[in-house]
Every structure is written in C-alpha cells, then in structure tokens.
C-alpha positions in Angstrom: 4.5 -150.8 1.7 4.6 -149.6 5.2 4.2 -146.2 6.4 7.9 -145.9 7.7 8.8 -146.6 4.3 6.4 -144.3 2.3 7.4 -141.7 4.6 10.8 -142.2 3.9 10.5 -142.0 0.5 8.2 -139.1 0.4 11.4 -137.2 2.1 13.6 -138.1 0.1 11.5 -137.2 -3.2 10.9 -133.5 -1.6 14.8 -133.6 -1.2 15.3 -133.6 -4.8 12.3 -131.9 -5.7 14.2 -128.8 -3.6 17.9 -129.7 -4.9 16.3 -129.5 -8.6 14.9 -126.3 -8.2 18.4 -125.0 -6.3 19.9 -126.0 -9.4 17.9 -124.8 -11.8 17.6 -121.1 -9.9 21.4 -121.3 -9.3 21.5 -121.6 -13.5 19.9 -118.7 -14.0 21.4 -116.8 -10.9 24.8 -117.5 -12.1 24.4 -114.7 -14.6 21.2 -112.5 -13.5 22.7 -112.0 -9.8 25.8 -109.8 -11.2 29.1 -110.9 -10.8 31.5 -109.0 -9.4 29.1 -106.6 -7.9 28.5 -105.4 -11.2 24.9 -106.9 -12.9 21.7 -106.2 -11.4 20.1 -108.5 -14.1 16.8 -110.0 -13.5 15.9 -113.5 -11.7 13.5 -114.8 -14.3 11.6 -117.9 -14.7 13.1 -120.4 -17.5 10.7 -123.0 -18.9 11.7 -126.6 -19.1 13.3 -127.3 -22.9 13.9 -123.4 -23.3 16.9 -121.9 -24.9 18.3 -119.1 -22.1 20.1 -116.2 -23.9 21.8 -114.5 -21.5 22.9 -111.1 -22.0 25.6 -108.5 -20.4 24.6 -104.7 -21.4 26.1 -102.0 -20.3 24.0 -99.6 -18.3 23.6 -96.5 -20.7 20.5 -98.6 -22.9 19.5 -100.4 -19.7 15.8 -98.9 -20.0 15.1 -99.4 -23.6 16.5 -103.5 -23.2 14.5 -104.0 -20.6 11.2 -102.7 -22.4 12.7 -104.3 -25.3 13.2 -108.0 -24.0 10.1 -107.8 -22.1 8.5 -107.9 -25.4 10.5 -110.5 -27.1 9.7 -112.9 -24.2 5.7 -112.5 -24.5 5.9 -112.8 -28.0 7.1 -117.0 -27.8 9.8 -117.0 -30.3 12.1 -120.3 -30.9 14.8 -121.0 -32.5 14.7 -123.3 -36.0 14.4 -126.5 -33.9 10.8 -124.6 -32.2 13.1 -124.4 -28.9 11.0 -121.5 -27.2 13.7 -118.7 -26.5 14.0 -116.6 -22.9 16.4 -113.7 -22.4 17.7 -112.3 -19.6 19.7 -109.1 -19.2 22.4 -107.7 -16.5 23.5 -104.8 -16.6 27.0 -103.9 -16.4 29.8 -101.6 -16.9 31.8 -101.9 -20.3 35.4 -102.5 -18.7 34.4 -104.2 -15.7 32.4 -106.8 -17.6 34.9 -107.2 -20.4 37.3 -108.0 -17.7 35.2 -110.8 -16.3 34.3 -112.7 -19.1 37.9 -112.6 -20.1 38.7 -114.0 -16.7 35.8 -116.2 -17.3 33.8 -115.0 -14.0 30.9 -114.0 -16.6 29.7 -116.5 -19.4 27.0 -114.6 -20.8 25.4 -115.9 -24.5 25.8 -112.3 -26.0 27.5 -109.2 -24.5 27.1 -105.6 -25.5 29.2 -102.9 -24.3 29.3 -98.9 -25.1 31.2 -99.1 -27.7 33.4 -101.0 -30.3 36.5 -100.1 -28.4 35.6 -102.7 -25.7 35.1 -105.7 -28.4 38.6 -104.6 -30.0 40.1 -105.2 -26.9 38.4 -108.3 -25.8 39.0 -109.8 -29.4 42.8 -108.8 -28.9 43.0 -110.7 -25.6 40.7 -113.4 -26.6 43.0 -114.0 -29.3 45.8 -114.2 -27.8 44.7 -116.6 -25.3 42.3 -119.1 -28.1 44.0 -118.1 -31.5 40.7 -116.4 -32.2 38.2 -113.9 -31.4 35.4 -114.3 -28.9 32.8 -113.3 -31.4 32.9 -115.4 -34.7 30.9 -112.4 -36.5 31.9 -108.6 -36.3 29.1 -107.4 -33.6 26.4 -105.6 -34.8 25.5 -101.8 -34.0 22.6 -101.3 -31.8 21.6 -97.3 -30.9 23.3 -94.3 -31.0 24.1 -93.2 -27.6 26.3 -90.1 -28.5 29.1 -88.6 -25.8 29.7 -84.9 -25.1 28.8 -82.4 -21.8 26.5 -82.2 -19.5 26.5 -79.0 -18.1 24.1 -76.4 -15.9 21.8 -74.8 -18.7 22.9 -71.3 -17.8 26.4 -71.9 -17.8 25.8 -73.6 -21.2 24.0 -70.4 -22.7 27.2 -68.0 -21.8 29.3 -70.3 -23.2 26.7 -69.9 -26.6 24.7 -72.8 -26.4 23.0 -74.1 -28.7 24.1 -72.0 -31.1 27.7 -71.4 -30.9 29.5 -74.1 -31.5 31.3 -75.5 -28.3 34.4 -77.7 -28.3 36.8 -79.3 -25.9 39.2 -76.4 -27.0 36.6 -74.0 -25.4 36.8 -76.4 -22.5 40.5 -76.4 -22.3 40.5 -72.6 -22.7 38.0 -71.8 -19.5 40.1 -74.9 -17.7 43.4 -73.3 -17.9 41.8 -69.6 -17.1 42.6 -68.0 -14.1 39.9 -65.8 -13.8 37.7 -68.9 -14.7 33.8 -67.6 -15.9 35.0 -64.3 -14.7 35.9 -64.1 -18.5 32.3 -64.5 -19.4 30.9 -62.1 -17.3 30.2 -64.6 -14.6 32.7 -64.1 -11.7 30.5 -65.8 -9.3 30.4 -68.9 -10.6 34.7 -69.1 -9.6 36.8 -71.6 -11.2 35.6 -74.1 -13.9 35.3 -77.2 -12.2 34.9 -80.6 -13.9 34.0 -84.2 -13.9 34.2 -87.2 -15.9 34.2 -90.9 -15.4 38.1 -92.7 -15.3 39.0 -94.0 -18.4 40.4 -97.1 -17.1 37.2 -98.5 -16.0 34.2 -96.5 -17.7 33.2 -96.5 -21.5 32.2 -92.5 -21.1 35.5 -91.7 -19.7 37.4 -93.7 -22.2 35.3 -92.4 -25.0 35.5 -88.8 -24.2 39.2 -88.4 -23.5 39.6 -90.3 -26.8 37.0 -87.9 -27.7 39.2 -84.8 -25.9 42.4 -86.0 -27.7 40.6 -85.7 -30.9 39.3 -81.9 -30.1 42.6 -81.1 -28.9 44.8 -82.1 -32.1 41.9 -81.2 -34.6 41.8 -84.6 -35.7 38.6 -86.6 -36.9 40.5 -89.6 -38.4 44.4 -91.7 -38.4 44.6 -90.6 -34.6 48.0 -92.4 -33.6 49.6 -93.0 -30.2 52.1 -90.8 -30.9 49.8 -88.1 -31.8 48.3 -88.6 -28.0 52.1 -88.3 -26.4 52.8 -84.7 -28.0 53.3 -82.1 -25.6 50.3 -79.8 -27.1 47.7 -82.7 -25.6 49.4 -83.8 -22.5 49.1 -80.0 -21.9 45.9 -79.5 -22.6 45.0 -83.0 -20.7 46.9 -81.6 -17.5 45.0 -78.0 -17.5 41.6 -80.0 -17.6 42.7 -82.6 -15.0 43.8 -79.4 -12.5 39.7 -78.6 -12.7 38.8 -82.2 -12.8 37.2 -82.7 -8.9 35.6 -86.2 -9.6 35.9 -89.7 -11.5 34.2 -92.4 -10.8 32.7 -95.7 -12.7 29.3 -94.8 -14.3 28.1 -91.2 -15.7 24.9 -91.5 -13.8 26.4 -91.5 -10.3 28.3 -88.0 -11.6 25.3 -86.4 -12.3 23.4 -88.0 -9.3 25.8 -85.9 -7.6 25.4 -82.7 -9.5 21.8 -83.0 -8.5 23.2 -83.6 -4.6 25.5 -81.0 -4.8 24.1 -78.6 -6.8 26.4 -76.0 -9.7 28.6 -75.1 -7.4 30.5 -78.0 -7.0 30.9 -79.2 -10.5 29.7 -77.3 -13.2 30.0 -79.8 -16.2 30.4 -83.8 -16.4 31.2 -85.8 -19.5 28.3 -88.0 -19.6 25.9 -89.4 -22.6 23.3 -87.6 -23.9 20.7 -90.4 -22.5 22.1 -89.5 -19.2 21.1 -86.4 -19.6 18.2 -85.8 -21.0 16.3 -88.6 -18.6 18.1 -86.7 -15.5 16.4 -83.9 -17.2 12.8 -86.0 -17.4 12.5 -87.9 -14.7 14.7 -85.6 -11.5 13.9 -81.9 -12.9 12.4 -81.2 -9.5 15.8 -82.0 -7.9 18.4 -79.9 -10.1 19.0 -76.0 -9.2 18.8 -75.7 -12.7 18.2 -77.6 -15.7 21.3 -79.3 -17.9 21.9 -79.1 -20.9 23.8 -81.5 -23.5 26.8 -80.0 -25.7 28.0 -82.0 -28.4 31.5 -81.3 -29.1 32.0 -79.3 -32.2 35.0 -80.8 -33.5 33.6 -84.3 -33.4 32.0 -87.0 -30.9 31.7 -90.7 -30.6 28.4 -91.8 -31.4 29.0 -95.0 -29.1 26.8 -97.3 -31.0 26.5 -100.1 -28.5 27.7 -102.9 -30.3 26.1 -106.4 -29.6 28.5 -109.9 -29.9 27.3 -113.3 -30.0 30.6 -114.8 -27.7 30.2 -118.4 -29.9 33.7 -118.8 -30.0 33.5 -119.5 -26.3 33.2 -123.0 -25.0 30.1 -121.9 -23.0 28.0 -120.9 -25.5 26.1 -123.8 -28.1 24.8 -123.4 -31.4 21.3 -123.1 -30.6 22.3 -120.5 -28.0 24.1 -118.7 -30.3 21.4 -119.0 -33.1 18.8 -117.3 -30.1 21.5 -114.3 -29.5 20.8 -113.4 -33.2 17.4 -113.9 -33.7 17.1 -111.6 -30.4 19.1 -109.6 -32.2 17.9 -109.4 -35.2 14.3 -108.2 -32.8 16.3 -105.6 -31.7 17.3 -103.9 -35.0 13.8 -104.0 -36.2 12.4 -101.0 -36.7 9.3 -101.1 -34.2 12.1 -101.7 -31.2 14.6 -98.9 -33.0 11.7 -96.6 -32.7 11.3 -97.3 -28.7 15.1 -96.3 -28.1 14.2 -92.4 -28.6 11.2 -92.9 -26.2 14.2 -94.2 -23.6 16.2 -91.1 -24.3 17.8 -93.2 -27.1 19.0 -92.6 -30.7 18.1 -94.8 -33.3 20.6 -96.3 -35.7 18.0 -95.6 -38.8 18.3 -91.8 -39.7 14.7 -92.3 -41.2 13.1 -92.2 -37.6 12.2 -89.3 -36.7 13.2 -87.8 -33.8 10.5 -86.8 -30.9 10.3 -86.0 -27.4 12.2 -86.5 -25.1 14.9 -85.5 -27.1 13.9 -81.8 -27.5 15.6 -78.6 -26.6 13.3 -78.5 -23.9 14.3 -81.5 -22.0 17.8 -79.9 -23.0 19.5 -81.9 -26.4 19.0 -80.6 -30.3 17.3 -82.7 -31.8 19.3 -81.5 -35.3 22.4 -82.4 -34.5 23.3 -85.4 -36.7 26.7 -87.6 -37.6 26.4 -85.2 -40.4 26.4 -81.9 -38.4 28.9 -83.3 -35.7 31.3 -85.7 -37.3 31.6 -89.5 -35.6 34.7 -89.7 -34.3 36.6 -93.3 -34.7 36.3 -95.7 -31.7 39.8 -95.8 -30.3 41.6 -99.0 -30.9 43.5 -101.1 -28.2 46.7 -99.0 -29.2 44.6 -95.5 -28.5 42.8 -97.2 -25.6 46.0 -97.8 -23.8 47.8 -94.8 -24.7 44.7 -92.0 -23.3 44.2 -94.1 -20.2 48.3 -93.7 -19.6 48.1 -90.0 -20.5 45.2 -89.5 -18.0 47.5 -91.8 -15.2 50.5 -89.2 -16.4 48.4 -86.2 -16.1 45.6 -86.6 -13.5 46.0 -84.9 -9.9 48.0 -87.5 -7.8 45.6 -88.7 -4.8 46.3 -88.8 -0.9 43.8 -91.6 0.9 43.7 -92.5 4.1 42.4 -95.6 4.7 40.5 -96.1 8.1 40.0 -99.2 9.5 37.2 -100.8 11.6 39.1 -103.4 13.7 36.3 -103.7 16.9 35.4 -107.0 17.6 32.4 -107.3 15.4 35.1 -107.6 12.5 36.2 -111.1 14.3 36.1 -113.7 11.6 35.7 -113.6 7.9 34.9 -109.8 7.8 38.0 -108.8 8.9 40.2 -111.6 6.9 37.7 -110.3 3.5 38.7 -106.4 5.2 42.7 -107.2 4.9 42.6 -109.0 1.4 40.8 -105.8 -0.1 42.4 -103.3 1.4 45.8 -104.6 0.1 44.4 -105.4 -3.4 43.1 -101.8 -3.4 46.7 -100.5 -2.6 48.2 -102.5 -5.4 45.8 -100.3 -7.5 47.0 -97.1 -6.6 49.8 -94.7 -8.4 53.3 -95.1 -6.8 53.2 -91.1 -6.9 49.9 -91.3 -4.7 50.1 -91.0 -1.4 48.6 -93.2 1.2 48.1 -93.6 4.8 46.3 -96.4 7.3 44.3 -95.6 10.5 42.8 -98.7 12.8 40.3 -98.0 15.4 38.5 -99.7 18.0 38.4 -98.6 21.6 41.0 -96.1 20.4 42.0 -94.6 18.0 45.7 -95.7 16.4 47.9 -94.2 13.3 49.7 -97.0 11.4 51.2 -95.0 8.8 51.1 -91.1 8.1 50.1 -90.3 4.5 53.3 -91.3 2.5 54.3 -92.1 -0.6 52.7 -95.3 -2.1 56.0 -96.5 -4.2 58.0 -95.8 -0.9 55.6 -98.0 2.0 53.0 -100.3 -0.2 55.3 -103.4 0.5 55.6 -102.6 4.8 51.6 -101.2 4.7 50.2 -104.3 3.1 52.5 -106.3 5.8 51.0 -104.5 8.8 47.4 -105.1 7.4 47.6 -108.3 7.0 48.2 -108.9 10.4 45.4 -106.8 11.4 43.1 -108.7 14.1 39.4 -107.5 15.6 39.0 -106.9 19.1 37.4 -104.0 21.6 34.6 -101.8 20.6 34.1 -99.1 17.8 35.2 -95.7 18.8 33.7 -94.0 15.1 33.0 -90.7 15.7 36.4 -90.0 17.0 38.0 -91.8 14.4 36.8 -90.2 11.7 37.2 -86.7 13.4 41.2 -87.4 13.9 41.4 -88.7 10.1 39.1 -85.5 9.0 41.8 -83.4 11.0 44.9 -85.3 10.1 43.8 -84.7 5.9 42.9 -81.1 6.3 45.9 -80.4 7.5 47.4 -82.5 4.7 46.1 -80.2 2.6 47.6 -77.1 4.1 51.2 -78.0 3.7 50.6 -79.3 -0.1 48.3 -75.8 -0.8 51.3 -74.0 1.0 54.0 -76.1 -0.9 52.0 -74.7 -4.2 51.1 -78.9 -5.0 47.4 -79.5 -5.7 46.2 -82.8 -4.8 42.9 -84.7 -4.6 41.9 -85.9 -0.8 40.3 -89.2 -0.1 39.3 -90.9 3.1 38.2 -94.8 2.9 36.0 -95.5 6.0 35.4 -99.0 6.1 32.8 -99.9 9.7 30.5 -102.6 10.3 28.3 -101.2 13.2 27.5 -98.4 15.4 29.8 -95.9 18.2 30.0 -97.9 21.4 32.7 -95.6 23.0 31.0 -92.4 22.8 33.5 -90.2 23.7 32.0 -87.8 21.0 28.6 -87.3 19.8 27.3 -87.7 16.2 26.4 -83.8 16.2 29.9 -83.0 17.6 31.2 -85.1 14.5 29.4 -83.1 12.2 29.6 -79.7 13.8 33.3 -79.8 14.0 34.9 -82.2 12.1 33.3 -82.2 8.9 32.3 -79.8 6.5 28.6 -78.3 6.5 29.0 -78.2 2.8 30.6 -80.5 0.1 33.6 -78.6 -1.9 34.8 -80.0 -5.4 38.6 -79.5 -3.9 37.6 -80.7 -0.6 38.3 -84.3 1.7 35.7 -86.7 0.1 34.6 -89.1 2.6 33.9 -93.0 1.2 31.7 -94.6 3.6 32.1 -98.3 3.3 29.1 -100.0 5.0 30.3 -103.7 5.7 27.4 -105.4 6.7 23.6 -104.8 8.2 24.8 -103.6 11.4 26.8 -100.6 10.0 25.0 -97.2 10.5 24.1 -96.4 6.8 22.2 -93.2 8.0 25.6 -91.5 9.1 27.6 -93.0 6.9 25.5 -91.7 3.8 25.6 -88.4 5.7 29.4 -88.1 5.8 29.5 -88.8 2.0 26.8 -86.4 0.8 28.6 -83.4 3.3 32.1 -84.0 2.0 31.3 -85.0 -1.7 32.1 -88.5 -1.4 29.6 -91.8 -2.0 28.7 -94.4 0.2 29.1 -98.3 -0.3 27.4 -100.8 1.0 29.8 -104.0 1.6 29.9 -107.7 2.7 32.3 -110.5 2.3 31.2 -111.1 -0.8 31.3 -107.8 -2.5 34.2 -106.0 -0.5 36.7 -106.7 -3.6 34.7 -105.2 -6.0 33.9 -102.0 -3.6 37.4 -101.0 -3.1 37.7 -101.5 -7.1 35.3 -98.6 -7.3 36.8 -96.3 -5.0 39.2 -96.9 -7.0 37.8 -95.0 -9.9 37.0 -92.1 -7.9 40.6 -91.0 -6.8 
C-alpha cells in the first residue's frame, strides 16, 4: 500500500474516530447541557454497553441527588441483563421542565419535580395527547421538603416564633395593616413587605398560594375552585399582593436577594425550609441577621418530590425504565434517606431521627412533624389553575419598559434572536400591564410611552420586528432617560392613588461608545444609591461576551433587580424569566 494511500486512510479513520465521539458527547449533552436554559446537569462519561438513566430534578434536593448518584455510579449496579447502569442528573424548575418534556424539548428517563401537583398536570396533558399517562406507575415519594416563611429571625420572634403559632392569617393581618410592625412595637421596620416565587412558573409559589388559600378558608381537605373564587380569599390574596415587592422563578434567588438587600427590603419570602436553613449554613456571614423558618399553623405542603419513570413515552426502553427504578429504589433506601437531613433534607421515614442542620440554631424546629402541622393536599390541575388565575386577578399590574440595544454590534442574528424574544415576552404580559419600548444607539429614541399592553401589543410587536442595528451604543444615557421616564411614571400613578410594580428590561451587547455621560454620572444621578422593595427594578440583560457585566450587575443589585446573561441561544428563555419577576 502506498503511503498516499495509508495516509489517506489514516484521515479518514481519525474522521470518524472524532464524529463518534461528537455523537456520543452530543447523546449525553442532549440532556446534561439543560434545555431551555433550565438544567445545569452534569457532562459525564458513559461506558460502552451502559444503560444512561437520565434524570430532570427540580433544584430544591439538587445537593442531596448529587451526593446521592455519585454513590450509585461507584457502586457498578446493572440492570437484570448485567447492563452496568450510569445516571445523570439536571436540575430544573418543576413548571419549566414539565413544559418541555410535554413539548418534547426534554426526554429525560425519569423526572422528579416538587411536588405531585406537577405529575397531575403532566398526566392530564399527557393524556390527552397519548390516551394515557406519561408514567405507567403512580411516582413514588422521595423527601419531605416542607413550604412555609422565611423570614429575618427577629422579625420572626415579635411575631412569637417558635412558639406562637404563626399562620398566613397572621400574615394577611400585618399585610393589610396600616401601621405595619408599628402594631408590634416595631415602627421602624415600616410596612410588611413580601416575596414569593410566581405561581405560574415556580413549585414554591404554586405550593404556597395553594398553601395561602388553604390558611385563608381554614381548610385542610375538599378545597374546591369555587372555594378559591369567594370574595373572603381574593381579598385576602389582594392585601398580600399590595406588600408583595418580588416574584421570580426559584426561592433561592429570593433569598439570595435578601442577603443583597438586606431586612429592609423584604422582610419575609415563601421559600422551603431547605432553602433556608442551608442560606442559614453555608451564607450566615452575609445575612444582617439570621432567618428563621415558620411553618404555617393551619397547615403546609410537605412537597414530597415525587419521582416518575416517563415509560409511557416512546423515548424511554424497558431496560431504561427498569434502571429508573432500581435508581430509585437506591434512593428510598434508608442509608440515602438518612443523607437528605445532612442536605438540609427531610426524610420520608419518621424513624430517622432528625440532626443538625435542622436545629433551632441554624433556624427550623426540629419538632414540627405532619402530625404537629397538618399536610395540606397537593392542588390538582383544577386548584392549580384556579390560584395561578386568582394571583393574575389580584397581583399589582406591572409597567416595563423595554430598552433596546440596536448599535451595530446587534447586526446579524443577535438582533433577529433580540426582536423574536422581545415580542414573545410581550405576548406574556397582562393586557392590564402596561408597557413601553426604548431603542438606542448613537441616540437615544422613544418608540412607545408606557401604555396599555391590551391597547398597543399588536402595533409594538410590528415596530420591533422591523428593528435593524446600526451606529454605536449610547448606554449610559439610555438608561438615565428610561430611569427618568419610570420615576416619573410612578409619580402620576402614586398621585392617581394606583400602586404599581416598575420594571425596566435593558437588553446590551457591549460597552458606551458615545460617552456623552460617564458611568459615575449614571449612578450618581440616575439611579438609586439604594434598592427599594417599591422601587424601578433594573433587568440587565447581558447579550453576549462583549456586554459590560460589571455595570450591568451593578444597576440590578442598586435598583433591586437581577442580571441575565444572554446569547442567541438562550434569549427566549431569559425574557421567560423576567417574566416571572413582574
């Protein structure tokens, strides 16, 4: 053979030595890389002839899995045929990750979400679709992860804790006060102010207004849809939402900013008790004081994390399915049970005993049981749907302005990604919210004053879709004019007696060029030297490398917003989180 030949076919062997190992990465990146922005699963090596179970967890038990299936892949177990077994976890939120694998955009082997709530849905849909459920078998408990408050130790003590009893009508009651803690004594700490995850895409937010409803009506069982429409809860709901400053998608980013912030921004958050207790543990040193978790009085949802072996979907074979359940079945063991407390955890067998870190000390009791604080149901798809439209009913409409990086930098498939999401992300707003567009590149141009969604979403999406880049990136000034222009929003609706919640979307992909204001000038004044709960919240979208995270982050953390980092890719899903937060 000559050595034109050999050379040739040593090329060509590399070639599909490299295409192989593109495919077999791409297999297990397909799941560990997170769709939709969501999983941050791991990239993990899977051994030729192995059985992958693939799993999609939501965030609260992230810890303890991945302790747990570190385990269960060093011990070598295989399935009845001696297939060796490899798992791999992402982890996800419980709505967003429902509503990809019902869209099919996420084939995991198993999923486990918060709560059973999430599985009654996605059978409902499933079945509607397949004439069956997604899971042949009714999915299987995991942990306790129990819902209630989180809320600044001392505030908690006035209000009795943890030995008063302390429900969401105690809540309600300091909510709808208008001397606020001044009724306890406290007249410095103002107003009760609130926060809690949106419903309509968070499992704590769906679980603790179902949870809220419950408290309100004095119910613990045969909760109906009508019981949710009476006037006495959509009451109750509005005088908490008037307090509520922040929503969001995940309970840890609420308390991550409580730590920012510090108590006198928001003064409670309903989060988990895991959440909690490890903010507690592990970022003591950077919380003004410590939290502490209230379990509502009248009755919580101990969200038990179901796990669901999806074998009635075409992706998933037998042997995959038999690896869910012997991964599983690891899981329920006692030895791994036992783990879930060291991971801020509760165990589903009452004959653990509890240890630190779930003490008094790192700020839960320890003695509160199902038996002390009753388990509430797990709303159905009927209850889902009607608390998520009593929140929509009763929530604080939203004004956002949207402001829009349209330099030249944006030429290209930023700025045709930039237009699709931004008109998606209006589609998701309430026809009562109002909304209003700002472009800006070597100046600075108003496309539409804050208005009325219902009345402009049709002629607003037109205009951005004919967006084009071009010019440089006057920033600072940009964001100065929309600062401006939503303060004084705020005046007329604070004069008009109308309380609102203020939002500006800053989407940029690089630095000021124009300079015709400094970055200190911005800050000095433009923006606020301090974040307030009922203050413009600034949503720093960085698309892209070249985007100055630095300042961006520092606009969020000044007005109480959050930051995003953005590409092509990943816009979609970034807008469908800011989302949450108005």
């Amino acid at each position: 053979m000559d050595r034109t030949r050999i050379i040739f076919i040593t090329i060509i062997g590399l070639g599909l030595c490299i295409v192989g190992g593109i495919i077999a990465f791409s297999f297990v990146s397909q799941f560990s890389g997170g769709q939709n922005g969501e999983g941050d699963g791991s990239q993990i090596e899977v051994p030729s002839g192995s059985v992958l179970v693939t799993l999609a967890s939501s965030n609260t038990k992230r810890n303890w899995l991945d302790q747990v299936t570190a385990e269960f892949n060093a011990a070598g177990m295989t399935t009845s045929s001696g297939s060796p077994i490899v798992v791999d976890v992402s982890h996800v939120t419980s709505g967003g990750s429902m509503n990809a694998i019902l869209d099919g955009e996420l084939q995991p082997t198993a999923w486990s979400p918060g709560d059973q709530s999430w599985v009654a849905q996605a059978n409902e849909t499933w079945r509607q679709r397949n004439n069956k459920p997604i899971a042949s078998e009714t999915c299987t408990p995991t942990i306790y992860a129990p819902l209630g408050f989180a809320m600044w130790r001392p505030m908690a003590e006035t209000l009795g804790w943890p030995d008063e009893p302390i429900g969401w009508d105690t809540i309600v009651e300091l909510a709808a006060d208008p001397d606020g803690w001044a009724s306890y004594g406290r007249p410095e700490w103002g107003q009760f102010r609130f926060g809690h995850t949106h419903p309509g895409y968070a499992n704590s937010g769906l679980l603790s207004m179902t949870g809220f409803v419950y408290g309100v009506t004095g119910q613990t069982t045969d909760l109906t849809a009508a019981d949710i429409y009476t006037p006495e809860v959509e009451e109750a709901m509005r005088a908490l939402e008037e307090v509520t400053a922040k929503y969001g998608r995940q309970a840890p980013a609420l308390l991550e900013l409580m730590a920012q912030q510090g108590p006198g921004y928001l003064h409670a958050a309903a989060v988990p008790e895991a959440d909690t207790v490890r903010f507690n543990v592990e970022r003591g040193d950077e919380l003004t004081f410590p939290l502490a978790f209230i379990f509502p009085s009248g009755g919580t949802i101990w969200a038990d994390h179901p796990y669901c072996i999806l074998d009635n979907a075409d992706w998933v074979s037998e042997e995959e399915a038999e690896a869910a359940a012997i991964f599983r079945d690891y899981l329920l063991a006692r030895e791994q049970q036992a783990l879930a407390i060291d991971n801020y955890l509760r165990p589903l067998d009452s004959s653990i005993p509890l240890h630190a870190p779930l003490s008094l000390e790192n700020g839960t009791d320890p003695t509160v049981t199902p038996d002390t604080v009753p388990p509430l149901p797990s709303p159905s798809a009927e209850i889902s749907t009607a608390v998520i439209d009593l929140f929509n009913i009763t929530k604080r409409k939203a004004t956002v302005l949207v402001v829009l990086d349209v330099s030249g930098s944006m030429e290209g498939d930023r700025i045709k990604t930039a237009r699709t999401a931004t008109n998606e992300f209006f589609g998701r707003l309430d026809p009562n919210d109002k909304v209003g567009l700002i472009i800006f590149n070597d100046n600075v141009t108003t496309l539409q004053e804050p208005t009325r969604v219902g009345d402009v979403v049709e002629q607003l999406t037109q205009r951005v879709s004919g967006l084009v880049a071009d010019g440089n990136t006057d920033l600072y000034d940009a964001v100065c004019f929309a600062a401006k222009q939503m303060v004084k929003q705020q005046q007329e609706d604070l004069e008009a007696g109308k309380s609102r919640l203020y939002g500006i979307i800053l989407l940029s992909d690089g630095e000021d060029t124009v300079g015709s204001i400094t970055e200190n000038q911005m800050f000095a004044t433009c923006l606020p030297a301090n974040a307030e709960a009922d203050g413009v919240k600034i949503f720093p979208i960085a698309f892209g490398d070249a985007a100055d995270q630095d300042v961006l982050l520092r606009m969020a953390q000044v007005t109480g917003g959050r930051m995003f980092s953005a590409d092509p890719d990943s816009i979609s899903n970034i807008y469908l989180s800011i989302s949450a937060e108005q």
